[in-house]
N, C-alpha and C positions, 0 to 999 in steps of 0.2 A: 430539877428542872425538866418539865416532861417535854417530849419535843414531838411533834406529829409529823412534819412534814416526811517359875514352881506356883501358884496358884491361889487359890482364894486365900489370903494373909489370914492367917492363924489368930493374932495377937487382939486383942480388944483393942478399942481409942485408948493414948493417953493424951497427959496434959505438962505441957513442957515443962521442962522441970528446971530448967534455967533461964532464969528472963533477963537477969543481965547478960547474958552472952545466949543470943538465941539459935544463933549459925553452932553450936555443942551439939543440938538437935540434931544435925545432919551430918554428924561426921561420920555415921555409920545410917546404913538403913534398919528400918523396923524387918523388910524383908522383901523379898526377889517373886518375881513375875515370872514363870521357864514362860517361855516361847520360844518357836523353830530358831530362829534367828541371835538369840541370846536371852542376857538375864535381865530383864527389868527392874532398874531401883524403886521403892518404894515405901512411902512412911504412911500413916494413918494418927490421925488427933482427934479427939473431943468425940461427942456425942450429939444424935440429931439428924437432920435432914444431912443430905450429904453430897457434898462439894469438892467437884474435882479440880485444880490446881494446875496448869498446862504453862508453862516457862516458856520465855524467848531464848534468843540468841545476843553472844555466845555464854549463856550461864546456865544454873540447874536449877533445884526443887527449893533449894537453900536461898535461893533471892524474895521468896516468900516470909523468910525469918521472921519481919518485923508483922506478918500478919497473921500469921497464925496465932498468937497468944490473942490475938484483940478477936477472934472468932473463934476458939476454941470452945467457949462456952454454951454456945449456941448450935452450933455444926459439927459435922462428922466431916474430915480433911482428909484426903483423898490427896498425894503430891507423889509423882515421878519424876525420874531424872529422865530426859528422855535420851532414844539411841544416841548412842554420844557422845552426851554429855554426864559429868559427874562421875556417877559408881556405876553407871551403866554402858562401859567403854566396850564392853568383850559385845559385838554387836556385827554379826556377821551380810544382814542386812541390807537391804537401799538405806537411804539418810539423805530424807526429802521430805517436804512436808506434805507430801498426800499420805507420804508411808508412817509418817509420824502420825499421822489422822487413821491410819489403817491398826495400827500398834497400839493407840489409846483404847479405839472404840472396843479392841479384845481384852486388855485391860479391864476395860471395866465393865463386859460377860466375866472374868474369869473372877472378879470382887462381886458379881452377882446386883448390882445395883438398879434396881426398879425405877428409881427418880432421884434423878440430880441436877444438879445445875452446873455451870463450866465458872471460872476463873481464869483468865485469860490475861497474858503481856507481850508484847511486840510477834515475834514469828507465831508462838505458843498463842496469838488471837488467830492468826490465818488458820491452824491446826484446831482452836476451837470452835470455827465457824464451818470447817470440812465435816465436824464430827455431830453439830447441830444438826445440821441442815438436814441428816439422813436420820435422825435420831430423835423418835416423840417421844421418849421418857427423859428430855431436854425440860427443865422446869424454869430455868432461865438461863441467861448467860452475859458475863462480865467480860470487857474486851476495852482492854488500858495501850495505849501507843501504839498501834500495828499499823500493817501493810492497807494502802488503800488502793481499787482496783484502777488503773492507770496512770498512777504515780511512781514515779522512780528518783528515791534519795539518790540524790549522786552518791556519797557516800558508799554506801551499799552496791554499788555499781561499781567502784573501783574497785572495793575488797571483793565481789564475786570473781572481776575479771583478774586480777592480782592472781587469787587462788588456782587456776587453771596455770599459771607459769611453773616450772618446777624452780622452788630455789629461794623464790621471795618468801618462803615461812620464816627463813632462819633471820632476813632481813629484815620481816618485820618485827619477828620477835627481838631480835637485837636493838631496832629502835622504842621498842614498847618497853626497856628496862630504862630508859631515862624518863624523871618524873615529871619532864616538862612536855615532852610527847604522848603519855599517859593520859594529862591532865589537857590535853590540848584536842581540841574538834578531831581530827580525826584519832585520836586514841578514844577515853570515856568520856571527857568532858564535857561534849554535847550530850549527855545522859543526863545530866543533873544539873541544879540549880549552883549550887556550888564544885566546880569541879576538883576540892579536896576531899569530895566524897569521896574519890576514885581510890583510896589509902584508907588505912583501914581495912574493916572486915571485907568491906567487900574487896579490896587488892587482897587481900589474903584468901579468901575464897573462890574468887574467880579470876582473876589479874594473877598474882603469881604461878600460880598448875600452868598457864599457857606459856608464861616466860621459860618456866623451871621443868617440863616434861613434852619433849615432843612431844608421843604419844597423845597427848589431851591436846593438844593444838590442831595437830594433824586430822582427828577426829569431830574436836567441832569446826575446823574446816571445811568440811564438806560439805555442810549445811549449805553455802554460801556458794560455795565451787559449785555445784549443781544446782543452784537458785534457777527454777525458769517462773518469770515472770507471768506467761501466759496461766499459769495456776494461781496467780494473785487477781488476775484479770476476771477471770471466770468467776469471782468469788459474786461478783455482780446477782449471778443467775441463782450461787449459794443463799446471799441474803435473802431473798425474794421467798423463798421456800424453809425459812427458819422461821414458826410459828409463835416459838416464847419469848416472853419479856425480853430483853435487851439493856444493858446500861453501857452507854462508853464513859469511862474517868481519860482524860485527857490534861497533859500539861497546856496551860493555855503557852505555853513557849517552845513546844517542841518541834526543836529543828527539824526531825524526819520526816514527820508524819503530820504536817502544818492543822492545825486546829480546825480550821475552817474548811476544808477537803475533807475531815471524818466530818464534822455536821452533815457535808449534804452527804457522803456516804450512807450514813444512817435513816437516811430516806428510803434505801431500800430494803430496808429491813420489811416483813413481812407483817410484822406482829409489830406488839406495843412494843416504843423507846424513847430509851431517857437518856441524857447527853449533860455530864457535866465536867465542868474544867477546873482544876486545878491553879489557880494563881501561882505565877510563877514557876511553877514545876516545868520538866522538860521530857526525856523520853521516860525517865525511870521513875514515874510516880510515886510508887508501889515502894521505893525505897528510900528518896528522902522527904516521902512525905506521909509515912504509913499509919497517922493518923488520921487524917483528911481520906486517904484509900480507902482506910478498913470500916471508916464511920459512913460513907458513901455505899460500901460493896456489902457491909452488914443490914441496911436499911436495904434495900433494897433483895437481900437473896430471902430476907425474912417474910417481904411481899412475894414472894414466888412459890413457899411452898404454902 
């Protein structure tokens, strides 16, 4: 629906070698980024024009799983865990999302990338609209549930202010080991359409680490504990000044990020965009619906290059 209103990775693409279990991908990286500040994780897939991969919060590169096999054939996949998150903890760094935007864009000087395009979910869209907006070798960019500039989820409001107390980690992690907390609006379950999604791979991959390792709690805590909104705000003046294509995938039900506040958002986009919603889905498209995602995000990155 169009709408107007350590250094360059060594390894070649592969091509996942388990597609019943796609999160095997990522239990290890392909290989590490040095930078001053630490190691960046990093994988590479498929072959092709080439497509960077930018994750929200609180998950990593691994919440991509179900879409990387449905673009693999087509594109060269470019995915980091960012400061953080994932494999990429030893991060001595800020951890915010201009620094996330500052940490990509060397990234990918250091994989040498002439033309690509972004892939984008919830914070990981605010980080790839920082990274657009300064950046013409942008050939498009995909941006699924994110921040809109003067909108504030409650939600996200309480866990920023939460994270500044000392003491509520252990309390909330203590509440997040019961499955009905979990699965309830303020745990995941405003993520998904169904919130027994929340068990499963993705509670084994993302949901467990935070229950079961300070450390990884503590760490992508801070995303959130230092959230300053007027960086969401500003993104206004970012849109304006992003030249390429554009697509938003949106849950038409998602609680955070209301459907109707990204439409006119996307008004300010500079360049062409396209706006399409998801039936039923919620903040986590990308995951219980990543066929609908990947058949949306592949039509359209194939228009860009």
């Amino acid at each position: 629906m169009q709408s107007h209103v350590m250094n360059t990775i060594q390894s070649s693409g592969t091509v996942p070698s388990n597609l019943s279990d796609p999160g095997a991908e990522f239990v290890r990286p392909h290989d590490y980024l040095r930078m001053a500040e630490g190691m960046l994780a990093q994988w590479r897939f498929g072959r092709g024009p080439d497509v960077v991969f930018i994750h929200g919060w609180p998950l990593h590169a691994a919440t991509f799983r179900r879409i990387v096999p449905k673009l693999v054939d087509r594109f060269t996949l470019h995915l980091f865990d960012l400061p953080g998150a994932g494999h990429s903890l030893e991060w001595t760094g800020h951890i915010d999302l201009e620094s996330h935007a500052k940490t990509v864009r060397r990234a990918i000087d250091q994989l040498g990338l002439a033309r690509y395009a972004l892939v984008s979910h919830d914070s990981g869209g605010v980080v790839a609209r920082l990274v657009a907006a300064d950046d013409a070798r942008v050939a498009g960019l995909v941006i699924s549930g994110s921040e809109i500039p003067g909108h504030r989820p409650p939600l996200l409001r309480e866990y920023s202010a939460a994270a500044k107390i000392p003491g509520t980690g252990t309390l909330i992690r203590a509440a997040m080991r019961r499955t009905a907390i979990r699965q309830s609006f303020i745990g995941f379950g405003g993520c998904f359409s169904n919130p027994k999604f929340v068990e499963g791979d993705f509670g084994n991959l993302f949901v467990r680490p935070l229950l079961e390792s300070k450390r990884v709690y503590e760490m992508q805590i801070r995303l959130v504990r230092d959230l300053d909104f007027k960086v969401i705000d500003a993104l206004t003046e970012a849109h304006a000044r992003i030249r390429a294509p554009v697509l938003g995938i949106w849950g038409s039900d998602d609680p955070f990020f209301p459907v109707a506040k990204a439409r006119r958002m996307f008004e300010q986009f500079g360049g062409s965009k396209e706006f399409v919603e998801i039936a039923g889905a919620k903040l986590f498209v990308h995951e219980d619906h990543p066929d609908a995602f990947a058949a949306e995000a592949s039509a359209f990155l194939s228009r860009c290059f």
